[in-house]
VOGU-3710 file (C-alpha; in Angstrom, 3 decimals, decimal comma):
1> xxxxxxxxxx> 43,458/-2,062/-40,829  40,065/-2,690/-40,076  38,217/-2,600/-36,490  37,253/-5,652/-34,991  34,297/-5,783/-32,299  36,060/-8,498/-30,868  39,573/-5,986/-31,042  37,290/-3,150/-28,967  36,738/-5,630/-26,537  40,156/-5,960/-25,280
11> xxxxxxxxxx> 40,722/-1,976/-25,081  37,529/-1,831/-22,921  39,052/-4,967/-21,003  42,365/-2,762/-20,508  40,405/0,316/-19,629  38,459/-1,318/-16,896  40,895/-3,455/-15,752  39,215/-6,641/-16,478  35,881/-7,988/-17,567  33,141/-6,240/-16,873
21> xxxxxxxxxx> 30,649/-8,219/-14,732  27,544/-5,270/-15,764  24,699/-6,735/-17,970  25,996/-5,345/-21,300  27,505/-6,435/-24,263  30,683/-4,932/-26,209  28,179/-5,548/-29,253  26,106/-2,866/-27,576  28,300/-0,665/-26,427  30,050/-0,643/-29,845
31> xxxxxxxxxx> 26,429/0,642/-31,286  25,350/2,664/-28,709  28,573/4,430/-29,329  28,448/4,136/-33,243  25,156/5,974/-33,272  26,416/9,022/-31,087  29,507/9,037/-33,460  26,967/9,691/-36,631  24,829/11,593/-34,922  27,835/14,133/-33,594
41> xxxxxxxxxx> 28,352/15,802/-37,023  27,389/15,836/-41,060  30,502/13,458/-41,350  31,812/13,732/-45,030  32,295/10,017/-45,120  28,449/8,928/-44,285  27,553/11,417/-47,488  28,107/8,706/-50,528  25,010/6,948/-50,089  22,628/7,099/-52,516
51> xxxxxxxxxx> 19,119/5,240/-53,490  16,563/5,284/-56,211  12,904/5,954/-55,200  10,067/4,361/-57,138  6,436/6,014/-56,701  3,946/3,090/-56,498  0,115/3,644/-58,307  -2,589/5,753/-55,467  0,396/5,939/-52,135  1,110/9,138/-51,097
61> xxxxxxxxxx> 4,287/8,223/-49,574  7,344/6,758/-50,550  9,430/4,908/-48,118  12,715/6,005/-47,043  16,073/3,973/-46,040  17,577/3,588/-42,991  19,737/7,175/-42,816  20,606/10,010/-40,866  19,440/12,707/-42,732  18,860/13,607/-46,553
71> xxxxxxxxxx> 21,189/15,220/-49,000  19,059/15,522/-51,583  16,719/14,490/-53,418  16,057/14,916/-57,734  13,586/13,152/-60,651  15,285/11,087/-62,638  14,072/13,257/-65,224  15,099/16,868/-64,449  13,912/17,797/-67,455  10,475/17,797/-67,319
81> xxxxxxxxxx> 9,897/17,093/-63,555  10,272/19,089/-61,326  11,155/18,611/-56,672  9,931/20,735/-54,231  10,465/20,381/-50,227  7,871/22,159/-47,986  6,632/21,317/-44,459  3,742/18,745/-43,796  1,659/21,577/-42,681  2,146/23,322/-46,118
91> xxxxxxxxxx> 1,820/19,862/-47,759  -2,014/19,372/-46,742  -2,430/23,000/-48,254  -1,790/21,546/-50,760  -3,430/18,422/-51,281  -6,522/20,481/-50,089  -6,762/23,193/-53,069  -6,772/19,731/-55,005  -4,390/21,518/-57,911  -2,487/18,557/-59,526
101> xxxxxxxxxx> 0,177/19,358/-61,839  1,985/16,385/-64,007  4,870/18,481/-63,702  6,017/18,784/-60,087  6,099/17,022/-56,791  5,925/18,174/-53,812  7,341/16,603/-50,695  7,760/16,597/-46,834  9,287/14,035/-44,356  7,093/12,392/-41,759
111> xxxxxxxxxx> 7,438/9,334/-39,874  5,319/6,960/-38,747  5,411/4,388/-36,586  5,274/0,550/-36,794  2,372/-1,675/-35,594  4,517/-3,905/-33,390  6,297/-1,396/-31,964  10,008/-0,218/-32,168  11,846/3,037/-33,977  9,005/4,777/-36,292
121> xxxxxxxxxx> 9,963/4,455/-39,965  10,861/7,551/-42,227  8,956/8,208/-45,390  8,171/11,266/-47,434  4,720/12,332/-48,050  4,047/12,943/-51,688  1,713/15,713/-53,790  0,376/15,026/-55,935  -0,779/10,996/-55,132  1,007/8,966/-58,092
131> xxxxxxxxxx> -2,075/8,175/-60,435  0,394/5,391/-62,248  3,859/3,503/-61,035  7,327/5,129/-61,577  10,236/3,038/-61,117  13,034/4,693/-60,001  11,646/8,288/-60,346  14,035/10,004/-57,863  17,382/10,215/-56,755  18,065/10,343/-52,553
141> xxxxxxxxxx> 21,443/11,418/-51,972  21,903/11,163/-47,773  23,823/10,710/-45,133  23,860/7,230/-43,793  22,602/5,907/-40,409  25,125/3,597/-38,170  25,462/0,557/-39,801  24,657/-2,044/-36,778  27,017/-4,614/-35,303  25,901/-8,093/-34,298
151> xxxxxxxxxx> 28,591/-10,837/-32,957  32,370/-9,993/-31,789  33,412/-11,015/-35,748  32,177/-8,189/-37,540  33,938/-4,648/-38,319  32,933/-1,395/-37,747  31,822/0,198/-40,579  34,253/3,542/-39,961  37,435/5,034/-41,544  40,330/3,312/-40,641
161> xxxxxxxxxx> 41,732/7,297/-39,332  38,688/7,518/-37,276  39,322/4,071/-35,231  41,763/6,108/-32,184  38,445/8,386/-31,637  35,752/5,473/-31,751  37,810/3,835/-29,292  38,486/6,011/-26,870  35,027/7,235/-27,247  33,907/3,189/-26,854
171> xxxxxxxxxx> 36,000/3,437/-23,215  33,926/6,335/-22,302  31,013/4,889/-22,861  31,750/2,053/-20,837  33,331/3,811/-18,403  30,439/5,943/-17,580  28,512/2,580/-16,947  30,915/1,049/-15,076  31,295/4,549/-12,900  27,932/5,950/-12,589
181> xxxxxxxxxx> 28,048/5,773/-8,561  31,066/7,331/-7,908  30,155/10,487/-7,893  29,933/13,641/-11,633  33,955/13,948/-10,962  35,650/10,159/-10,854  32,490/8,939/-12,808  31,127/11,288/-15,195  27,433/10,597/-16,036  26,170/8,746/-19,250
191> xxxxxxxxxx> 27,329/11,126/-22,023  29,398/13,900/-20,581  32,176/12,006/-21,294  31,642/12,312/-24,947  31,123/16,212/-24,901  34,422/16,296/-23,324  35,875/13,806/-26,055  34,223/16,184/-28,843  36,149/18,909/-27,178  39,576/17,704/-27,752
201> xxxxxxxxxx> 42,399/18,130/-30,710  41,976/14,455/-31,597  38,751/15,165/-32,220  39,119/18,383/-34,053  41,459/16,631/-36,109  39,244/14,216/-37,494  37,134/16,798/-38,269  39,349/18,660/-40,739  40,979/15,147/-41,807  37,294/13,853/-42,689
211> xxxxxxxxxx> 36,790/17,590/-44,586  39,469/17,683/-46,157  39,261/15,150/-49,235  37,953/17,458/-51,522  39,805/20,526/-52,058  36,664/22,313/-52,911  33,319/23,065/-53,592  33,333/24,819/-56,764  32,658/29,046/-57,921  30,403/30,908/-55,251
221> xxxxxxxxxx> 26,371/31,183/-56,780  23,716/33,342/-56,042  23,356/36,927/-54,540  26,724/38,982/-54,652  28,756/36,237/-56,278  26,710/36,158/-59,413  26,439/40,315/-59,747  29,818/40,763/-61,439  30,919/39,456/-65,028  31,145/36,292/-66,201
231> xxxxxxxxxx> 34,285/35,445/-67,393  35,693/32,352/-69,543  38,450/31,598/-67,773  37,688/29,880/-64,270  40,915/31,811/-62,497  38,197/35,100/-62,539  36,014/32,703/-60,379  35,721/33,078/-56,425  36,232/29,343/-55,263  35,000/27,968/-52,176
241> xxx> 37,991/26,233/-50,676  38,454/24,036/-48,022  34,737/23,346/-47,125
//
């Protein structure tokens, strides 16, 4: 079933034998927590998101979503348009031989950050600058960020297999608040006690459980795989199995 905030609260309640009197929230352990647990691994389940990108008339940039890292990214129209990736550093090479093809974009992440203050925002930095508005004109494919929590009502936006490891990870986590004066052995510091959850066989068994969905991956490309014959029947293919 799904995970309650307000259901994490009570295991933290049980784990410190009571309320806790320290000046945080479950709400914010529950994040802070959340956003180690995305940031531990490429999980396979953060991978489905998706977004269309629209290029907007003289901005070099387009603006990103809120995610952990991208999966890809492809024009709309493959066909005649064509993605490339390179470094900022490369990027102003670029823009400074001021070569403009109509046929291919290039593109490099950056971020920048906001005039009040807070997390700097993602975008990518575009060449050539967009000389006329393109609605949807590419294709993200990424990884999603943590997906917040606010009051003690909402649910945790997490497999339902994953919930023993996001709790016991939540009881570290509050733990090591709780126990950060009683010395690195009774009260391990901040996030040690994570590295030693990420250590364990629960934990390497939500690994393989989160990997193991899809079967596989498809025929090997490139290099050696591609230097034999091709053949019509797929059984002559080398699959990649059990990514």
């Amino acid at each position: 079933m799904a995970l309650q905030v307000s259901t994490i609260e009570t295991y933290l309640e049980a784990a410190l034998g009571g309320s806790s009197a320290a000046p945080y929230t479950t709400v914010n352990i529950v994040n802070h927590t959340g956003q180690w647990l995305v940031n531990a691994r490429p999980w396979k389940w953060c991978e489905g998101a998706t977004a269309n990108l629209s290029l907007v008339s003289g901005q070099s940039f387009v603006a990103l979503p809120r995610l952990r890292s991208i999966v890809s990214v492809y024009p709309t129209n493959g066909l005649t348009v064509q993605w490339e990736f390179t470094t900022i550093d490369d990027l102003q090479k670029i823009r400074s031989t001021g070569t403009v093809s109509p046929l291919k974009y290039w593109g490099a992440v950056t971020h920048t950050p906001q005039a009040g203050g807070g997390a700097p925002i993602a975008r990518i930095e575009l060449y050539p600058t967009p000389s006329a508005d393109a609605n949807d004109f590419l294709v993200l494919h990424y990884h999603a960020d943590w997906t917040p929590v606010r009051v003690a009502t909402d649910y945790v936006s997490i497999p339902e297999w994953l919930e023993p490891v996001f709790i016991w990870a939540c009881t570290e986590v509050v733990r090591a608040f709780e126990e950060y004066d009683k010395g690195a052995e009774a009260g391990m510091l901040g996030y040690d006690r994570l590295a030693r959850l990420a250590q364990s066989k629960v934990w390497t068994d939500a690994v393989a459980r989160d990997g193991s969905l899809q079967p596989g991956i498809g025929r090997l490309t490139n290099g050696a795989a591609e230097s034999g014959p091709h053949h019509w029947d797929t059984r002559f293919h080398v699959q990649v199995t059990n990514p």
